[in-house]
Residue, then its C-alpha position, 0 to 999 in steps of 0.5 A: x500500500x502506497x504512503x499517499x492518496x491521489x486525488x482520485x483516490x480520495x475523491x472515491x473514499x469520501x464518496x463511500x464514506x457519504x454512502x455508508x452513511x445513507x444507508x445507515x439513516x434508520x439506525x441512526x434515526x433510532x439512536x437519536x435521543x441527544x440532543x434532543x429524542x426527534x429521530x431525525x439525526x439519520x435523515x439530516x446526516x443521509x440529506x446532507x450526504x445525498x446531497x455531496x454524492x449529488x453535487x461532489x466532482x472529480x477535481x485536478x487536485x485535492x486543495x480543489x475537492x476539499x474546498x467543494x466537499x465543504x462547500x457542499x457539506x454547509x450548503x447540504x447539512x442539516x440539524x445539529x450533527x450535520x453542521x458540525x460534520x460540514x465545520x469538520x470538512x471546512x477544517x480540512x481546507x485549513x490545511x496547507x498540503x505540501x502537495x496538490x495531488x499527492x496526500x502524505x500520511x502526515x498531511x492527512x492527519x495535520x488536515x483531520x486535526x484541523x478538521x476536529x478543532x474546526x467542528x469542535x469551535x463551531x459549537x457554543x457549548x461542547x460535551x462529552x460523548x458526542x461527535x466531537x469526542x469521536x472526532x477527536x480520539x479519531x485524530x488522536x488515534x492517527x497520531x498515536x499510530x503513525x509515532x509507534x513505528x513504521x506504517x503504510x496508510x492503510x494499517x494507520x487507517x484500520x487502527x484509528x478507525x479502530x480507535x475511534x469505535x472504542x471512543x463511540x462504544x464509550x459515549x454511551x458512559x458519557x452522556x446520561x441520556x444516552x445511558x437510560x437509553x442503551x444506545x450510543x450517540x446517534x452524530x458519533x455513530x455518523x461519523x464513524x459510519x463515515x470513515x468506515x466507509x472511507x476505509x473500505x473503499x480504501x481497503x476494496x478491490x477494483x470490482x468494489x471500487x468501480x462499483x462505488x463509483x459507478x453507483x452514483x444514483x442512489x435510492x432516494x426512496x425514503x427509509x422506513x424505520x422500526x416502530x420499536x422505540x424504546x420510551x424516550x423521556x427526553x422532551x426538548x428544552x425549546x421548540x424549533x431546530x432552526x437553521x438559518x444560511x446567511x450570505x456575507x463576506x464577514x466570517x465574523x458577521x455573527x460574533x457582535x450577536x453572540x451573546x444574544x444568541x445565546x439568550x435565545x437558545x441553546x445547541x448553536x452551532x455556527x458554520x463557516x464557508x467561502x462567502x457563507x455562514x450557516x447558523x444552527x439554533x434551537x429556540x421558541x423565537x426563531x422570529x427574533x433570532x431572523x430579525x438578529x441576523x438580517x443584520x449581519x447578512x443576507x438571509x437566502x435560506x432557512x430550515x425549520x423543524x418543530x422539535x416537540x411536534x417530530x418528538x410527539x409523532x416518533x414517540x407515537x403520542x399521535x394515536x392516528x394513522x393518517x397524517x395531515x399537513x397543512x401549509x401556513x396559508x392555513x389560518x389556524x391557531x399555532x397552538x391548535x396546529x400543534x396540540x393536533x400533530x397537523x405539520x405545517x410546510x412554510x411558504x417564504x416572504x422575499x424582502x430584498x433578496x432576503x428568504x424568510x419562512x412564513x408563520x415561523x421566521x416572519x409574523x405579519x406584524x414584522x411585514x407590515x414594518x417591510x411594507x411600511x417602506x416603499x423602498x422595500x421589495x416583498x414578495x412570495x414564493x412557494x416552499x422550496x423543494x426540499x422542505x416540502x420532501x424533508x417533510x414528507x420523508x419524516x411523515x411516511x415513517x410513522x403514519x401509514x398515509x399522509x394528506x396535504x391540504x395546500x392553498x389552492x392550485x389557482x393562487x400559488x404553486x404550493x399544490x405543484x411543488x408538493x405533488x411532484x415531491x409526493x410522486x417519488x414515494x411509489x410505495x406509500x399512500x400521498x393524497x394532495x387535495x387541490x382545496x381552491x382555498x386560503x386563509x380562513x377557510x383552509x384553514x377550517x378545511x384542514x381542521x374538518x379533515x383534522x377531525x375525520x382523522x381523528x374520529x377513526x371512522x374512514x378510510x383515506x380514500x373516504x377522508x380524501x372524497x369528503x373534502x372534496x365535498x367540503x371543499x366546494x361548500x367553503x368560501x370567504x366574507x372579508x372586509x378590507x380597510x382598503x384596496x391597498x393589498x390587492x392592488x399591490x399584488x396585483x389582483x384589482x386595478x388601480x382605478x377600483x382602489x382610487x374609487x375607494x379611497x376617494x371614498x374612504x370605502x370599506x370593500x367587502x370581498x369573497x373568492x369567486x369559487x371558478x377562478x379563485x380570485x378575489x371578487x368585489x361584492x360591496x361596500x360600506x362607509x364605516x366599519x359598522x356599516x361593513x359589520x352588518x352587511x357581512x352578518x346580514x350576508x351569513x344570515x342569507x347562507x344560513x337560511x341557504x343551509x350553507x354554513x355550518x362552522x365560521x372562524x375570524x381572521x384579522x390583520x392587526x386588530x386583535x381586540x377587535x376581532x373580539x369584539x367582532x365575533x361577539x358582534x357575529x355572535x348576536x346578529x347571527x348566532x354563529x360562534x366562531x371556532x376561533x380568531x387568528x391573525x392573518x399569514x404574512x403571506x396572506x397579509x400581503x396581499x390585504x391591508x391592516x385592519x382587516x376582518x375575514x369570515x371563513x366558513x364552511x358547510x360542515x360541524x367543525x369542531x378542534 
């Protein structure tokens, strides 16, 4: 065996390193218990390494690879282990190597060591038994090896790999989580899988070696995972795993915010690339912690996951076996969403080249400051991709069908970017209702389906057929404080807005069911006026056997709309199922101080 890698040779060993860990992604899903017990330590890691085996290319020399290994590690990982390995790749670009395409045994370890200090400087806070620990005895190991006595690359290989699983076996004594739960650390167990795989590819045959190659397509079929968990006690400190990818030049940018950081959350992680900086967080106020970092950078990606929500669902304190996902177009209360396991998919705002991700990062409030200015530019986009895939990919574990309700296919892309994700799961049951719908009453028709699901009485097939009937029987009443918001999306003409400005008109509005878009259906003078029109309109439904169950949705007028449903209360004898504040996304495209009436022709009950 040679006492240097080629380029090439390396290239093939990350390659298979990146593939060890795919398919380990249910066992390691089973092993997540720290830092927080939701089972997705496998699919960020496997994410992270598709995502490398996708985009990683054969280069001239190794200083090459390894400044695109990182730049694909940061950009593709996900969750808290995965930063940390991307900081370990960017570690190894710290190195300077005495040859481009020739790696020397004492260059491999001086690049490793580097790496580990990288990963080990990227975490606020660094314990024992972890990633970290591997890592380090992983370096240690090499170094040990190498000053024992004359040893080609491959047995120095073998006997740190070696190392490196007794350091594994022994995380398992080191955190007391770990201890409860008999299993080792799910990110150590990551890494180790990593290197073995380097290691075999670097022991292989030829025949193993093209076939490593070769097999650059791999299955992205999600992996099903064993239901047998043990109980996991663990609940999470904070709500959301948050990740945040900021564009700025300054690999300092973050350090003035530091310490606010800190107040804000734990397990912080802060990766390092060319131009980039990645920020790993878990919090409850992602919303304040996006507002912190739109000062240091441009935000062009975030990545949100509800840690209590993926605990309850891999802890089966779902009873269910259908699973409903919502987009935030829905409106519905937060705390109804997740008290009901209904997972949310974020739509984005766009502000000035920033990507914010709607309900979770950015409020309605924090719009409303955007659109204050003029100057700002802000828009909409639909989820990317890859969240609407992370999410499905979590949910086919453990339901045995999933429904997504979208905003309807005439307003947005949503519906399209979510069936395409859908139709790469060819052995699991995915329906994607077109609902034709937003705001209240999806968010009413998301809540119906809630409610089939939960009576246990239908099938899928027979959930998916009554909302479609329901769907059809569900509309809108708004009032708006003006024209302002859709004309500055676009959907009414400047002409019509002027008339109701010069009028000081409060417009009535619903969603004409055949196009989907918004339709002038009156107007008032003052907000009383408006009040009774839109409850004199609920009485004619009524006596039309059309509505069953309301909900309000305002923008900006909390105490309002209280006293707005009790004004419903009496006219109409309708009690709304609750009162909301408009997506940001929706809010856009209205005004503040705005009211909407959701209804439907269904008993609804959260």
């Amino acid at each position: 065996m040679n006492e240097t890698l080629s380029t090439e040779l390396f290239y093939g060993m990350i390659l298979s390193g990146a593939k060890q860990v795919i398919h380990s992604e249910g066992e390691l899903n089973r092993l997540n218990v720290f830092p927080v017990a939701d089972r997705d330590t496998g699919t960020n890691l496997a994410s992270m390494m598709r995502y490398i085996v996708d985009n990683l290319s054969m280069t001239k020399d190794t200083p090459e690879l390894l400044h695109q290994l990182s730049q694909h590690g940061l950009v593709g990982c996900c969750g808290n282990s995965g930063l940390i390995f991307s900081q370990f790749f960017y570690g190894l670009t710290q190195h300077r190597l005495t040859e481009k395409t020739l790696l020397k045994i004492h260059d491999f370890v001086e690049m490793i060591a580097h790496g580990y200090k990288s990963a080990y400087s990227s975490v606020s806070n660094p314990k024992p038994g972890t990633i970290l620990t591997v890592m380090e005895k992983w370096v240690e190991g090499y170094r040990e090896t190498l000053a024992s006595a004359r040893i080609n690359l491959l047995d120095s290989f073998k006997s740190s790999v070696e190392k490196a699983k007794v350091a594994l076996k022994d995380t398992m004594n080191q955190l007391e989580v770990l201890r409860a739960n008999h299993v080792v650390d799910a990110g150590a167990q990551g890494f180790v899988n990593f290197i073995d795989g380097m290691l075999a590819y670097l022991s292989g045959d030829k025949e193993h070696r093209d076939q490593i190659m070769a097999d650059r397509n791999l299955d992205h079929q999600a992996v099903r995972l064993s239901h047998e968990f043990e109980d996991v006690t663990e609940f999470p400190n904070y709500r959301y795993c948050f990740e945040t990818v900021l564009k700025t030049a300054n690999e300092d940018a973050l350090t003035p915010y530091r310490a606010t950081l800190d107040s804000l959350g734990d397990s912080i992680v802060i990766g390092k690339g060319a131009q980039m900086l990645k920020l790993h967080i878990h919090t409850d106020q992602p919303e304040t912690v996006t507002q912190l970092l739109a000062k240091a950078g441009d935000v062009i990606y975030q990545k949100i996951d509800d840690m209590i929500l993926q605990f309850n669902i891999a802890n089966r304190a779902h009873q269910t076996r259908i699973a409903i996902v919502a987009d935030t177009m829905a409106d519905i209360p937060l705390a109804a969403m997740q008290d009901n396991n209904i997972y949310r998919i974020a739509l984005q705002v766009k502000v000035n080249g920033n990507s914010f991700l709607d309900k979770f990062s950015i409020n309605y409030q924090q719009t409303l400051d955007y659109l204050s200015n003029p100057k700002n530019h802000v828009g909409t986009a639909a989820p990317s991709a890859a969240i609407v895939a992370r999410t499905l990919h979590f949910l086919e574990q453990f339901y045995d069908s999933i429904i997504v309700i979208p905003v309807g296919k005439s307003l947005s892309s949503t519906y399209d970017v979510i069936v395409n994700q859908a139709r790469k799961y060819k052995d699991k049951l995915i329906s994607v209702v077109d609902s034709g719908l937003n705001s209240a009453p999806l968010g009413l028709l998301v809540a119906y389906a809630n409610q089939l699901v939960n009576s246990n009485n239908y099938s899928h097939e027979e959930i998916v057929a009554k909302i479609e009937v329901a769907k059809s029987e569900a509309n809108v009443l708004i009032m708006l404080n003006s024209l302002e918001g859709l004309i500055r999306s676009g959907r009414l003409s400047k002409s019509l807005g002027w008339i109701a400005g010069l009028f000081r008109l409060k417009p009535l509005v619903h969603i004409d069911v055949a196009t989907g878009k918004p339709k002038v259906i009156g107007a008032a003078f003052s907000k009383r006026s408006a009040w009774r029109k839109l409850t004199n309109q609920l009485n004619l439904l009524q006596e039309q056997n059309k509505v069953k169950s309301i909900a309000i949705v305002h923008s900006d007028t909390a105490s309002h709309a209280d006293v707005f449903a009790k004004y419903i209360k009496r006219k109409t004898n309708l009690e709304p199922l609750y009162i909301t504040e408009v997506s940001s996304i929706s809010g856009i495209h209205t005004d503040k101080n705005s009211f909407s009436i959701g209804y439907i022709n269904q008993e609804v009950k959260l």
